[in-house]
N, C-alpha and C positions, 0 to 999 in steps of 0.2 A: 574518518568517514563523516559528512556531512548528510542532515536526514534531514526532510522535510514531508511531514504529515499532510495528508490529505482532511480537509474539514468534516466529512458527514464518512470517516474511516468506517470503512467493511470490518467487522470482528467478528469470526466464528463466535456458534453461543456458546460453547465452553470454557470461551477467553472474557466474555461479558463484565464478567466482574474483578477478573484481574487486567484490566487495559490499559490502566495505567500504570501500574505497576511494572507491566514489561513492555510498552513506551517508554518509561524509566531506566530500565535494562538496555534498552536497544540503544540508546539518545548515551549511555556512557557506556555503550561497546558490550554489554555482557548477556547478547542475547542467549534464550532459555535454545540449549539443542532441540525441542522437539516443535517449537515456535518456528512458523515460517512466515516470511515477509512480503505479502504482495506488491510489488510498485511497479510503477510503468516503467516502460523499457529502456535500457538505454540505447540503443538503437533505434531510430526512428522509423525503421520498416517493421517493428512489431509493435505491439500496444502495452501485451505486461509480462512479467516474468515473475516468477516466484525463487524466494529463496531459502534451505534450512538456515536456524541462527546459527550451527556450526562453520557454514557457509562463510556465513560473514565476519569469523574471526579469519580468515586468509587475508595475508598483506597486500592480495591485489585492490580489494576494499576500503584499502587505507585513505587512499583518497579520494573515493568516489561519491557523485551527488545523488541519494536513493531520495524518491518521492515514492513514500508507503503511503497506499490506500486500502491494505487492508493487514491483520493478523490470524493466523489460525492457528489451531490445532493439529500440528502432523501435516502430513500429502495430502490427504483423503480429504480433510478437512478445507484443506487451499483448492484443489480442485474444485470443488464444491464453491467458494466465494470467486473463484474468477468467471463461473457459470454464472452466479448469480450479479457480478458485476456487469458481464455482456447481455444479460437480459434485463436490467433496467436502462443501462445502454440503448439497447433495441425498443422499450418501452418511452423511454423519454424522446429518442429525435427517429427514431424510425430505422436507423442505421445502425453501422458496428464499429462505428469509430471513437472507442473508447479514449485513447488517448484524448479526443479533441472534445468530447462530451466532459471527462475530469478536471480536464486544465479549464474550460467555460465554467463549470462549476466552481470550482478555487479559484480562478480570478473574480465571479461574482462575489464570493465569498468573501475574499481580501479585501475589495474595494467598498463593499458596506461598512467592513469595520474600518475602513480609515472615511469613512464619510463621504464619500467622491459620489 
């Protein structure tokens, strides 16, 4: 599984202070079961999906490219940051097109740190 983090990453507050630690997990495969993984879709007709980490020990994931924008705590908890992903969404460009609000964001992001 190839992962690629999202720069200003969504973290439930109960995961606040263990974030790296289970980016660490997730980045060599041993995500926590009750950890779920926001990223965008991979289908282009939706914006994001969530995942349990038991989820992601299935071989269909083996090769998959996930772009995480956010970690939480349980359902309840994912629920909760994809709300609040579509409502800074809706605050920054007016719209609901998160996909295209995150990737402008990560690409501004990338391109400052290489200086462009």
């Amino acid at each position: 599984m190839k992962i690629k983090c999202y720069c200003d990453l969504y973290v439930s507050e109960s995961l606040k202070n263990k974030q790296n630690q289970i980016l660490e997990e997730v980045m060599e495969q041993r995500p926590r079961p009750s950890v779920y993984l926001i990223t965008l879709a991979q289908g282009k007709q939706n914006h994001l999906e969530f995942y349990s980490g038991l989820l992601l020990w299935q071989h269909v994931f083996d090769h998959a490219e996930l772009f995480v924008v956010g970690l939480a705590d349980g359902y309840y908890e994912a629920v909760e940051l994809v709300e609040k992903i579509i409502n800074d969404t809706i605050r920054a460009t007016g719209d609901v097109n998160v996909r295209g609000y995150l990737n402008r964001s990560q690409m501004k992001f990338e391109e400052s740190r290489a200086g462009i």
